[in-house]
N, C-alpha and C positions, 0 to 999 in steps of 0.2 A: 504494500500500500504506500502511495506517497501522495502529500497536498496537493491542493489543484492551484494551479496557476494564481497570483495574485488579480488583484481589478484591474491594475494598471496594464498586465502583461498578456500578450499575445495567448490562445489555447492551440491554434494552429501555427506549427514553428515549419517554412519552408527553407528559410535560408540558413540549411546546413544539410546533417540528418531528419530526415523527415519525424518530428515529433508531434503529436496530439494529448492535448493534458484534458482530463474529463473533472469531475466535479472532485472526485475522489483516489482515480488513478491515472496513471496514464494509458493508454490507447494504444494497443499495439495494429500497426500497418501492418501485415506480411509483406513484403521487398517484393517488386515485378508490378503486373498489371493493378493491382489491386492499390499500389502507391503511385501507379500513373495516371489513373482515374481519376483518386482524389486529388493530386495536385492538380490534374484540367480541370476539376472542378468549383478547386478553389481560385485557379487563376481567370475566374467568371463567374465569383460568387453569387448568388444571388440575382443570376442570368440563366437561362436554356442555353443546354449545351448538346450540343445533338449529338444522335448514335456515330454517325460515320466521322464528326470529328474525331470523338474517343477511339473509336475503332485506327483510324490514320493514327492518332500518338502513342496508341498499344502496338498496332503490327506493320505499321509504316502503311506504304500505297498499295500493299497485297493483302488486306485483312482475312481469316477466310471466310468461310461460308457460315459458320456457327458464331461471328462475332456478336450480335446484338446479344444471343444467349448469354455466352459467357461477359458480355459487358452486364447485362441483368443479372449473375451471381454477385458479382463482384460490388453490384452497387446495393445489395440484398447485406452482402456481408460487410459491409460498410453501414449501412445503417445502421446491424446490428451491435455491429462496436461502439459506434457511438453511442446508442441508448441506453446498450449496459455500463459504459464508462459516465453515463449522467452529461456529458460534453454539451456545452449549452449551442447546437447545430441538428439540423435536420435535412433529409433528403428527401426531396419531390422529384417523384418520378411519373412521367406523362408518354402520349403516345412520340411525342416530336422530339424528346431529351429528358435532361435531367436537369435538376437542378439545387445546389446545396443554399441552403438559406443561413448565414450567420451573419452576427456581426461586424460590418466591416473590420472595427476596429481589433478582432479578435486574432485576424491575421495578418500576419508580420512583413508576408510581402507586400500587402496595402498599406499599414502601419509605416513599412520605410516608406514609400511612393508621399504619403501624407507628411512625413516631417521632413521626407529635402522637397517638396513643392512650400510647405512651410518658410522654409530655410530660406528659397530663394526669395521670395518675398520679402522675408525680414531683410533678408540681403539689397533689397532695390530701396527698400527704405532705409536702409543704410543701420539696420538694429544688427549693430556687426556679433553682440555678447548673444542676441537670440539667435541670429543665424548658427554660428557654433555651435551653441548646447544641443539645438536642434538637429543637426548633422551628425553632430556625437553619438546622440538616442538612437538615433537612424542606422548610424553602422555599427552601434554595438546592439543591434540584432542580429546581426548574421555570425554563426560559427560553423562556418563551413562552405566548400562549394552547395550551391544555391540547388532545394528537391533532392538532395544526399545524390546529387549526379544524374537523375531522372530527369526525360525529355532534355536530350541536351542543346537542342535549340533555344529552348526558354533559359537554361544554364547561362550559354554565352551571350545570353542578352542580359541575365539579371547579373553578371559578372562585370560587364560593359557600362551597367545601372552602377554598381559599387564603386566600380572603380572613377567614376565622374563624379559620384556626390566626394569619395576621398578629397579628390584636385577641389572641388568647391568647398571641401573644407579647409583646403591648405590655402584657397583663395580667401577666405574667411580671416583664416590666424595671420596671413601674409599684412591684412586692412588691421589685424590688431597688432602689429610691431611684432609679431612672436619667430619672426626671421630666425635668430639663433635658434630656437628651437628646435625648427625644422628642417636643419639641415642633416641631419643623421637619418631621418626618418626619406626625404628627400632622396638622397643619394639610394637608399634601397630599391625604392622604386622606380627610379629612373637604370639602376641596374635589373629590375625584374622586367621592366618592359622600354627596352632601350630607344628604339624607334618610336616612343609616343612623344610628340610635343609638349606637351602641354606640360610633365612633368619637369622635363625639362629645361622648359622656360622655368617654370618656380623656383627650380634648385637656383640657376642662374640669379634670378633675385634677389633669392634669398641670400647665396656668397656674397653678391652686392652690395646689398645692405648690411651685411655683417662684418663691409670695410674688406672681404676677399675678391678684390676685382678681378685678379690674374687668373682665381681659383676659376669664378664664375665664366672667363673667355675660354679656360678651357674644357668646361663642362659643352660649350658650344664647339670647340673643336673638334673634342670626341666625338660628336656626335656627327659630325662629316666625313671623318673618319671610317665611319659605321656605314657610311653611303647615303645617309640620311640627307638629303634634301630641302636644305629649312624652307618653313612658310613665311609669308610676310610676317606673320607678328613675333617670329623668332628672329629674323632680321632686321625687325626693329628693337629690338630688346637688344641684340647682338652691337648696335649700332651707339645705344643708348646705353651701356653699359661700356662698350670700349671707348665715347667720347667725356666717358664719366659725366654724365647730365644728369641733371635732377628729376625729382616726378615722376619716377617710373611707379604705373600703375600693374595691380598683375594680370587685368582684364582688359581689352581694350576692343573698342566699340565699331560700327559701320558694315556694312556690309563687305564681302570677298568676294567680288566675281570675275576672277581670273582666271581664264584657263593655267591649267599644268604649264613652268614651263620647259622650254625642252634642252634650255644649258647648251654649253658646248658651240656657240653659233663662230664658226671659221671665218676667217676674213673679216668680222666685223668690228674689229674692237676700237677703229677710229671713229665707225659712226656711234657705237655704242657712248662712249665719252662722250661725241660732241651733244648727245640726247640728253645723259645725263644732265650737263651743262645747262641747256636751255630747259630743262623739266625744275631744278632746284638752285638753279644760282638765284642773284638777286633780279627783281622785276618790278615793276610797276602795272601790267594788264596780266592778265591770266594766259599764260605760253602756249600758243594750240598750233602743235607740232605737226604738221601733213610729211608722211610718209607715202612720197610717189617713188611708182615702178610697175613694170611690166608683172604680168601672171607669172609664179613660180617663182618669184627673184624673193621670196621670205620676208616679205612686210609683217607679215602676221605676227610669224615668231618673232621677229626682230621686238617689233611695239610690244609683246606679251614678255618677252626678255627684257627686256628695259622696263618695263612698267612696272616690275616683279623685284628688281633690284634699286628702285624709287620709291619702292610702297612704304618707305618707312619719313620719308618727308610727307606721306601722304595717309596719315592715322586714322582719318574720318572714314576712310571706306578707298576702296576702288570698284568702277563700275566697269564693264564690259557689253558692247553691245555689235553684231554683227548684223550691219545696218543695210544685205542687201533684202529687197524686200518690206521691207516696214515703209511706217509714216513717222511724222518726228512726234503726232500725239500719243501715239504707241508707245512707242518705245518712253518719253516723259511717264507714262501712265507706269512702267517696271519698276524706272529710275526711282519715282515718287513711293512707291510699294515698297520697295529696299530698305528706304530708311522709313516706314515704319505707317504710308501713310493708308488706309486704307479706301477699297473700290468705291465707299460710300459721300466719300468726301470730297471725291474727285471731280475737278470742275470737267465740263466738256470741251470748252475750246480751248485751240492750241497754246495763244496767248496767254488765258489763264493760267494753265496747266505751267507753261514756261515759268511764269510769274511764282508760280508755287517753286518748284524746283528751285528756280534761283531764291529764293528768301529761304529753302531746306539750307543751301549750303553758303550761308552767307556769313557763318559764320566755322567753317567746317573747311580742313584741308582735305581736298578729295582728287581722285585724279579718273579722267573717264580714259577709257578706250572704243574709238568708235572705228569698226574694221569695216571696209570696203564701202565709201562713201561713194556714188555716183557724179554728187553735187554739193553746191553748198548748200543749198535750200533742206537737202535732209537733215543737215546736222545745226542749222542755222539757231533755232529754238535749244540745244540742249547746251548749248554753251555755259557757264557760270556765270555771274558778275566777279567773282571774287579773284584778286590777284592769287591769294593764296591757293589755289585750287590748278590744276595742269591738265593736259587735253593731248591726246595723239588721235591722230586720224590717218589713217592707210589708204592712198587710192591710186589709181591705174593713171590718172592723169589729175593735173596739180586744182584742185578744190576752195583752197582759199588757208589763212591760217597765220598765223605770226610769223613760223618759218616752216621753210620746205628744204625737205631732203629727200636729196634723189637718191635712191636703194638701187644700188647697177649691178650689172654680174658681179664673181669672183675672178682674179686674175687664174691665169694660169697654174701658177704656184698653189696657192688657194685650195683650187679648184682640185689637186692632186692633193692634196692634206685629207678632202673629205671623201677623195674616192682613188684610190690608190692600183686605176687599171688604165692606163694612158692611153691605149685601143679605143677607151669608150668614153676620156674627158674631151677629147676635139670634138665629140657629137654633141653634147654636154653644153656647149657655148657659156662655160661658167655659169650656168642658172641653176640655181639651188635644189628646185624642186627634179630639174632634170638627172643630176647628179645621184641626189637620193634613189630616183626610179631607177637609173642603171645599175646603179649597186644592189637590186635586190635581180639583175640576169644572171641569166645560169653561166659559169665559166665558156669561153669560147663563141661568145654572143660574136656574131658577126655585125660588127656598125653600119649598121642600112637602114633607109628609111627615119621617120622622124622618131624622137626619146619615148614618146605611148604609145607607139605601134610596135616598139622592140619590146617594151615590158609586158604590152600585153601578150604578144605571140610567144610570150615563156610559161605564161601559164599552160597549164591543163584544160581540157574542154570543161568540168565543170566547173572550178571556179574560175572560169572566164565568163562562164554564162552567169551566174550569181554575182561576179559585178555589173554585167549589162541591168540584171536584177534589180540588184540594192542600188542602183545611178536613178534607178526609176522613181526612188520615194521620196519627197519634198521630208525637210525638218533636220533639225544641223546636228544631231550624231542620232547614231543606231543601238539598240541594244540587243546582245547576242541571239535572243532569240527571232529577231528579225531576220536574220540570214538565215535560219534554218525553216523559218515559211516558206522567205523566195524562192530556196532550191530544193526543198520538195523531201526534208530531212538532211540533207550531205552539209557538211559544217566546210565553209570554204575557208572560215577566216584566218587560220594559220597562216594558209600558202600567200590570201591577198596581202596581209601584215608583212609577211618576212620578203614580198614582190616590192614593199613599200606602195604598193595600190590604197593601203587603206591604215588610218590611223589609229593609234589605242589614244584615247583620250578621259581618262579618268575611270570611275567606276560609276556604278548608279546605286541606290539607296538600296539595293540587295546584295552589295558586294562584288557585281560580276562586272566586268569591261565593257565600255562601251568605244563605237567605232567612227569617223567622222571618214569623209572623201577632201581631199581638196579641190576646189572647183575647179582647177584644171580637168582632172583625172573622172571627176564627177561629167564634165559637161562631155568628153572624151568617151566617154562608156555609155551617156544617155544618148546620145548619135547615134550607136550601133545597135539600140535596143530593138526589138520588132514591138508595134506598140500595140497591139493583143497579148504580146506576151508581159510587157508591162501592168498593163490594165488588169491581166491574172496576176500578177505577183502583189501589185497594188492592195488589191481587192483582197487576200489574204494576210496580208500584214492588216492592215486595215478592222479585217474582221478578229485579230488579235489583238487589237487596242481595245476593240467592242467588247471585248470578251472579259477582259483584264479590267477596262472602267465599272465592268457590269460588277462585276464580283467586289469591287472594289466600294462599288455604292451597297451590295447588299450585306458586306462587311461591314457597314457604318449606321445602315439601317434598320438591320435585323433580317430583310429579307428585300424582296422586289417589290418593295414599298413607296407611295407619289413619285412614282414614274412610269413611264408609257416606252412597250419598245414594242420593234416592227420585226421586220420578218429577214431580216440582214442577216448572211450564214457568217458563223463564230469560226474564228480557228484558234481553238487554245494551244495554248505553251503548257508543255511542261509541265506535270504536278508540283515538283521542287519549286518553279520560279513561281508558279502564281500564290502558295503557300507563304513565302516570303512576301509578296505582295499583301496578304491579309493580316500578316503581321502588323505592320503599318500602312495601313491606303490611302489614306488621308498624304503621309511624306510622299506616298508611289504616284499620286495623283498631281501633287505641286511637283515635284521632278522629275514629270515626265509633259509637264504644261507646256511646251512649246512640240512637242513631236504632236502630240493629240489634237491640239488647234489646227495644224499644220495638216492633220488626216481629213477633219475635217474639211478644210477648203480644198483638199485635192479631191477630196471624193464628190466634190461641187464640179470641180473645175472637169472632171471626170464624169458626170453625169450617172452619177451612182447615188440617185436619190434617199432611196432608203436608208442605205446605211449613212449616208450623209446624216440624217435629222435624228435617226439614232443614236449616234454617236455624239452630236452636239447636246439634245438634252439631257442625257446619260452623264454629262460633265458639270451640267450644273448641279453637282454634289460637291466638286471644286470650286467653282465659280462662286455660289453663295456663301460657300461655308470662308474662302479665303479675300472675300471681297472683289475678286477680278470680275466687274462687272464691265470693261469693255472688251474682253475675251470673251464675254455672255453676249453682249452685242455686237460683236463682231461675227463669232459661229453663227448664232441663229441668222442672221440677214445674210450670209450664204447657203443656210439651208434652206430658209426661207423659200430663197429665187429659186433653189433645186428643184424644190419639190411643186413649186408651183408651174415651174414648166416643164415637168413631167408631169402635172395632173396629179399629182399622190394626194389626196382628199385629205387622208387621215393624216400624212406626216402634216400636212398644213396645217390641220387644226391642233397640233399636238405643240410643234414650233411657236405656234400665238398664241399656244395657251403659257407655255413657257415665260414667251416673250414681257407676258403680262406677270408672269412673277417676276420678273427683270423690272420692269416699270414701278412694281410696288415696291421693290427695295429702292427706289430711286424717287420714293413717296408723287411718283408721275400719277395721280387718280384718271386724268383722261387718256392719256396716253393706253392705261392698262386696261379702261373699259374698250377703248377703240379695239385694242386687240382679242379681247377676251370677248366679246359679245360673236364676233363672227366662229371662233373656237367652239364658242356653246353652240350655235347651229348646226354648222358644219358635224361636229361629235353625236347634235340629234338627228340630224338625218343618217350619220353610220349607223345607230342605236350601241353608240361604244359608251357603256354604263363607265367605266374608269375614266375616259375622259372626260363626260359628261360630270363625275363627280370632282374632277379636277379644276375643272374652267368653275362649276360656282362657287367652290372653299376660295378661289380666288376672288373671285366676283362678291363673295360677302365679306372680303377683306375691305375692296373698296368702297361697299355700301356703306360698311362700321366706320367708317375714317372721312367718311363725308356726312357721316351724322344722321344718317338713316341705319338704326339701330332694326328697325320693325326689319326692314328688306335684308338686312345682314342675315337676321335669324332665321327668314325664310330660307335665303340662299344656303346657309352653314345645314338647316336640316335636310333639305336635300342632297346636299352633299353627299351628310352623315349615312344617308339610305342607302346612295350608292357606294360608297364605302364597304357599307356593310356586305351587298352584296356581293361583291368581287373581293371580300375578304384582306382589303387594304388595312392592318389593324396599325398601320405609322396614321395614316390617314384619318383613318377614326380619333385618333387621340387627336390630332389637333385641331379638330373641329369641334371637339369634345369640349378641350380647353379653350378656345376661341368663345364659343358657347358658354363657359364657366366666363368667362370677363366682361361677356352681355349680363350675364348675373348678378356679377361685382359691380357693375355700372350702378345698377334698379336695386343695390343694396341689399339686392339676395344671398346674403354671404353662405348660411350654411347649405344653399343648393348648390354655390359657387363650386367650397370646398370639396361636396357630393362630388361634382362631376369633374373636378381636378384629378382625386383620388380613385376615380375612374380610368382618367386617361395613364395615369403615371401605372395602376397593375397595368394597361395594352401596352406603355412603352416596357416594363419592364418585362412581360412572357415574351416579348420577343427582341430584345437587348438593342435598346437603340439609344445612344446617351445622349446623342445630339437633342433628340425631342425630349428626352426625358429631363435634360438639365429645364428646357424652354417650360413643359410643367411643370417642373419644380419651383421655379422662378414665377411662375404664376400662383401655385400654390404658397409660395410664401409672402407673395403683395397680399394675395388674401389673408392671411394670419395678420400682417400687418395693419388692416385694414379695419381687423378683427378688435385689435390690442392685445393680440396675444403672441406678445415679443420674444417672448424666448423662445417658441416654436417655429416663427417666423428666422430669429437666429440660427436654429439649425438647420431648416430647409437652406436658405440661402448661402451657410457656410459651407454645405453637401455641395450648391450650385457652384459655390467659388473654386473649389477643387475639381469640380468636372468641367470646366471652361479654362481651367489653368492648364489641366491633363492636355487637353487638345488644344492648346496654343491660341485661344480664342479671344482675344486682347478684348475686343466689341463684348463680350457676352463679360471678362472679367469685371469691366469699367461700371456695367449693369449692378451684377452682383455687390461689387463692393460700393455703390452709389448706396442700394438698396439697406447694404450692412451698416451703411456710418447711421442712416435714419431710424434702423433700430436701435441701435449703441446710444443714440440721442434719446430716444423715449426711456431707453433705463437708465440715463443721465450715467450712462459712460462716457467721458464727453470726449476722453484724449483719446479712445479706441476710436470713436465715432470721427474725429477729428485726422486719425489718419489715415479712418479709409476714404473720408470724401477727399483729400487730400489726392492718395492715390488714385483716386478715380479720375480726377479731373485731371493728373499725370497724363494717364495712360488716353483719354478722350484728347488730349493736345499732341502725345505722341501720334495718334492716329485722325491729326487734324480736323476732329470732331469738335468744331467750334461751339455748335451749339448746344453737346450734349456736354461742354467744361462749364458755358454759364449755367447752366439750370441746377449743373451741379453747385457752382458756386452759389446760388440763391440759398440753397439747403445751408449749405456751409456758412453764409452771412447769417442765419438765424439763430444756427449754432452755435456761433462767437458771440452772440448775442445773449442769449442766455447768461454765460458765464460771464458776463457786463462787461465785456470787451467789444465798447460800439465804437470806437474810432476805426476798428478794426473789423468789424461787422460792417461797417457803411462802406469803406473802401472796398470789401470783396463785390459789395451787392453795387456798387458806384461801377468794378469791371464788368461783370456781368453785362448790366445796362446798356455800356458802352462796346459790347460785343452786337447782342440784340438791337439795338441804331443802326450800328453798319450797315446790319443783313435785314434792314427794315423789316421786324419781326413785330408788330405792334401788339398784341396778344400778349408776349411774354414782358415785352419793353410795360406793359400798364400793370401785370404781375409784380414787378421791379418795384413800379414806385409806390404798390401796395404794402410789400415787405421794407420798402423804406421807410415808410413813415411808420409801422408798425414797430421798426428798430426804434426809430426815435421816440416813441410814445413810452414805448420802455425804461428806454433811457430815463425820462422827465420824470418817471413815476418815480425812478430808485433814486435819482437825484433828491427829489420834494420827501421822501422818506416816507413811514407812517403816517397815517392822519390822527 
């Protein structure tokens, strides 16, 4: 017999050996399937967890034919353990899964996930002594590799989890002086995983400031040593430590969007200098470098080579943008997204847009990269005002620019350094790209003919025909499984790679390589393509992205839920890569946002309507959740035109029923009725019950928001009917809760609650956090609404952690807006005061002007309270003067209501008692 766990402590212990503590003993697991189970269990507590998952993490992709049985012992004899051990858990078992019901807080690998999201926070708020303790708590759970070695995929992910909150804790003690400390500790770890950065910069710091400079320059030598490649922020660190300056922070900010780069550039090291020179010497305008030259003479690499060993004059970020193709609102619209700003905020014209950009970096050293400029008009808008800021731009013929450098062949000499077969440098004419190509011929090449006619006739017939293939797909790199569509399973890319045909350029969010062409060798290979044989290979890649976004939305939404798809043939990848895709779909979805846009408009451009309008609203599960709302308008008004001259009824009405969800984030009411009224038509003459349920949950969004409450509630119940019948239960819940907030309006609170706690069991049988944070967040206005503050505190502290989880900046600003006006009603005033605080951070970070004053109104009453009206009128005097600008008269008459309401305050406390 031994005690059961304390209140404070975990009863499920994953990260180590797998332990279970019950009331009175502990819980014995038997080791194998029966410890596999319950860990997939628990890592979806309190979610459905379906057979064939479990079955995939007990017997890999070959389960056999008796799996569901023996998953039914197994979870038979699992209950049983736990009701005779008293363990405060239970398992529900249904026809569609299982699923274990406890306390979050019971289990240790939520428990960690909770105190480093904790952490970080404390950490932006700068509570550097909470940040700590809370990191500390955090890893002193874990004794052991994570599941006792069980599911070793979840292993090296919760391994990959520890070892980042460690660095965010050495970031923590770094902000509180504890330098000496950590170098012993430091040094271990940057010997157990030598190749990570990140440790390595800290030791480096830390030697720094502990007055060992020499030690810390050579903690970065070793590390080159090791073939290790620094990144920008190690060769700013690198730079800032060997010129002995001050202020070295151990975190530093801005976006990286630099490709790889490729080192080693021959012949170049005069221009390399003189780049140098004009990127960081002294200046007076902002330096915008135009690199001209012919195709193949290595502009690219040259500007990503230099731009890479400048990044440390340039702290605020670097941008990257390969400008053939775009508009200059576009590409503004990424730049503005980078640092922080979100699709809702985003003005529409170009001038705006510019006007934002420049006041982003008006204060910020940044440096862009813009590759393959045609003109100046492309790049004319992205320019900075700020001297401090620098600019290269690559182009075929000279563009405009402070100064121009012409990038020419290599001499002779040179040109023999980087290819060392003199037979095949005189065909070569010094051009870079040519060079590289010869060098991947076979010995004995005969010098004829032009440099891509010789490297291609060294290949093999099939992967010569899989590059004619892969030349065919528009979007700027490839991921592996894309060559093994085009040619039909045969993996070509060895041979294209080591031909030098085809580039490795980094990896993608599941580990594996990805492949890019240079537009030499690309435009060289689509020349020779047969174009049915394209438009097949197309069409299959294509139906791989379908395939990959689908699964990618029903991973986030529990199933095939408020969305409409057509009749487009799939071609799946691989069980390995799309499993790693459902790990994360939400990261597999934003890094893969420029290939998937890209499908779409080719499959426009292609007259492949179907899968066009598929594909494009299948995506807005990215689109809204990450705010890229002109990537939403951008796809649909290509699928749009597809499918309407092709006649496809359905994709039309499915497109504008979309579109009008597009409008309503963009608070457009006519815009979205224009769109959605011909959607409902169209959908009723199909008799397509989903769409038809689709277009009115829309349509009574706009009724509600234009103040026709009566027409809202008709629309939402009809909806709710077809909902039902097509068995959409994401759907149902949100009209459910939509319905709960016509409630909360007419002061129906506990019908409200009723039908809150409705939607939140549909989101949660079928695990969909996204809708389930959204009614939780409603169900806890209603508590609020209620006075019943501390219920409303834990609903919406539940909400602040699942919108932290999923990177949801918009939904945290909510949450914590909501938490500071509870913290107020129980006259917490300094918790309540940090998180409207916070909120109104984060709504400025993500250029939410008007969601920081409204915040600030709250915030003015708040300071009000505690009779700090000098300072209570000054927040609500900002405010004010926000709402002016954006001639908001409504909120502007709200203002001067909580002003004089300040003041009246004030006079009373002044005049004292009566």
């Amino acid at each position: 017999m031994m005690s059961s766990a304390s209140d404070d402590e975990p009863i499920f212990r994953l990260l180590g050996p797998i332990e279970v503590i019950g009331a009175e003993e502990r819980v014995r697991i038997p080791p194998g399937r029966q410890q596999t189970i319950l860990c997939a269990l628990l890592l979806d507590a309190n979610e459905l967890v379906g057979p064939d998952r479990l079955a995939e993490l007990a017997w890999g992709l070959t389960p056999p034919s008796t799996a569901r049985a023996q998953i039914d012992i197994c979870v038979s004899a699992l209950r049983r353990a736990l009701d005779q051990a008293g363990a405060d858990a239970r398992i529900e078992a249904r026809r569609s899964g299982y699923a274990l019901h406890v306390a979050p807080e019971l289990i240790d690998i939520t428990l960690f996930d909770v105190r480093v999201a904790e952490s970080r926070a404390a950490a932006m708020d700068q509570r550097w002594d909470d940040a700590a303790a809370l990191l500390r708590s955090a890893l002193a759970l874990w004794r052991g590799p994570a599941f006792g070695g069980a599911l070793p995929g979840e292993v090296r992910r919760f391994d990959e989890k520890r070892l980042r909150a460690q660095e965010d804790r050495v970031d923590v003690d770094l902000q509180l002086g504890r330098h000496h400390a950590l170098v012993a500790e430091l040094r271990a770890l940057v010997a157990e995983h030598p190749l990570r950065e990140r440790p390595r910069g800290q030791l480096m710091l830390a030697l720094y400031r502990s007055g060992r400079q020499s030690e810390a320059l050579d903690v970065y030598r070793a590390g080159r040593h090791l073939g290790l490649e620094p990144g920008d922020r190690l060769r700013e660190l690198e730079v800032t430590i060997r010129l002995d300056r001050e202020n070295t922070e151990p975190v530093a900010g801005g976006p990286r969007q630099l490709p790889a780069d490729v080192g080693g550039l021959v012949g170049r090291d005069d221009l390399v200098a003189e780049l140098e020179r004009l990127l960081t010497g002294e200046r007076d305008t902002t330096p915008v470098v135009n690199l001209v030259g012919e195709p193949g003479m290595g502009k690219t690499a040259l500007a990503v080579h230099v731009a890479h060993r400048v990044a440390y004059a340039f702290p605020d970020g670097q941008l990257f943008c390969d400008l053939s193709g775009t508009n200059p609102a576009e590409v503004l619209g990424r730049f503005t997204s980078a640092f922080g700003a979100v699709g809702s905020t985003l003005p529409d014209g170009l001038d705006e847009r510019a006007e934002m950009f420049r006041s982003m970096l008006a204060n910020r050293r940044v440096l862009l990269v813009l590759d393959d400029a045609a003109t100046a008009s492309q790049f004319a808008a992205l320019l900075p005002g700020s001297a401090a800021c620098g600019v290269i731009v690559t182009s075929r013929v000279a563009v405009g620019g402070t100064h121009h450098v012409e990038v020419g062949p290599l001499s002779p000499a040179d040109s023999l350094r980087v290819l060392d077969r003199p037979e095949l440098v005189e065909v070569a004419a010094g051009v870079p790209l040519a060079l590289r190509l010869l060098g991947g011929c076979p010995q004995g090449t005969v010098p004829r003919g032009d440099v891509l006619t010789l490297a291609d006739e060294g290949l093999e017939p099939e992967p010569r025909r899989a590059l004619r293939l892969m030349s065919a797909l528009d979007g700027d790199s490839l991921p592996r499984w894309a060559a093994t569509a085009v040619s039909g399973g045969f993996d070509p890319l060895k041979q294209l790679v080591d031909a030098r045909l085809l580039d490795v350029t980094g990896s993608d969010v599941t580990g594996l390589p990805r492949y890019r062409f240079h537009g030499v060798v690309r435009s060289f290979a689509r020349d020779r393509v047969l174009a049915d044989e394209a438009r097949t290979a197309f069409e299959r890649v294509a139906g791989g992205w379908l395939a990959l976004a689908e699964r990618a939305h029903q991973r986030l939404y529990g199933g095939a839920f408020t969305i409409l798809h057509g009749s487009a043939t799939r071609w799946r990848p691989h069980a390995p890569y799309v499993d790693q895709v459902s790990q994360d779909p939400m990261g597999w979805l934003d890094s893969e946002r420029a290939n998937l846009c890209a499908a779409v408009f080719q499959a426009a451009d292609l007259g492949l309507d179907e899968l066009c309008w598929d594909l494009a609203v299948t995506l807005v599960t990215l689109f809204e959740t990450r705010c890229y709302l002109d990537d939403w308008q951008l796809t649909h008004d290509r699928a749009l035109a597809a499918v309407r001259k092709a006649g496809n009824r359905r994709g039309t009405a499915a497109v504008l029923c979309s579109l009008g969800s597009l409008h309503i984030s963009r608070r457009r009411g006519e815009q979205a009725r224009a769109v959605l009224e011909p959607a409902l038509e169209l959908f009723g003459e199909l008799h397509d019950t989903h769409g038809l349920a689709m277009a009115r949950r829309n349509l009574g969004v706009v009724e509600y928001r234009e103040g026709r409450p009566e027409l809202a509630t008709r629309m939402f119940e009809l909806s709710l009917t077809g909902f039902e019948r097509v068995g959409d239960v994401v759907g149902q819940a949100y009209v459910v809760s939509q319905l709960a907030q016509l409630s909360l309006d007419r002061g129906e609170y506990d019908l409200a609650v009723g039908r809150l706690r409705e939607a939140l069991v549909m989101c949660r049988d079928i695990r969909s956090p996204r809708v389930e944070s959204q009614v939780l967040y409603r169900l806890g206005s209603a508590m609020l609404l209620q006075g019943r503050y501390e219920q409303a505190q834990q609903l919406m502290t539940s909400v602040l952690g699942m919108v932290r989880r999923s990177g949801d900046t918009v939904g945290e600003s909510y949450a914590l807006h909501s938490l500071g006006l509870i913290s107020g009603r129980l006259r917490m005033f300094t918790e309540a005061g940090r998180s409207l605080r916070r909120a109104i951070r984060l709504c400025e970070a993500n250029l939410d002007r008007v969601g920081a004053a409204r915040i600030r109104l709250d915030l003015a009453q708040l300071v009000s309270q505690q009779g700090e009206t000098f300072d209570a009128v000054a927040i609500a005097e900002q405010a004010m003067t926000t709402f002016q600008e954006l001639r908001l008269s409504l909120w502007e008459s709200r203002t001067f209501v909580v002003l004089d309401k300040i003041r009246a305050e004030n006079r009373v406390r002044v005049a004292g008692p009566d």
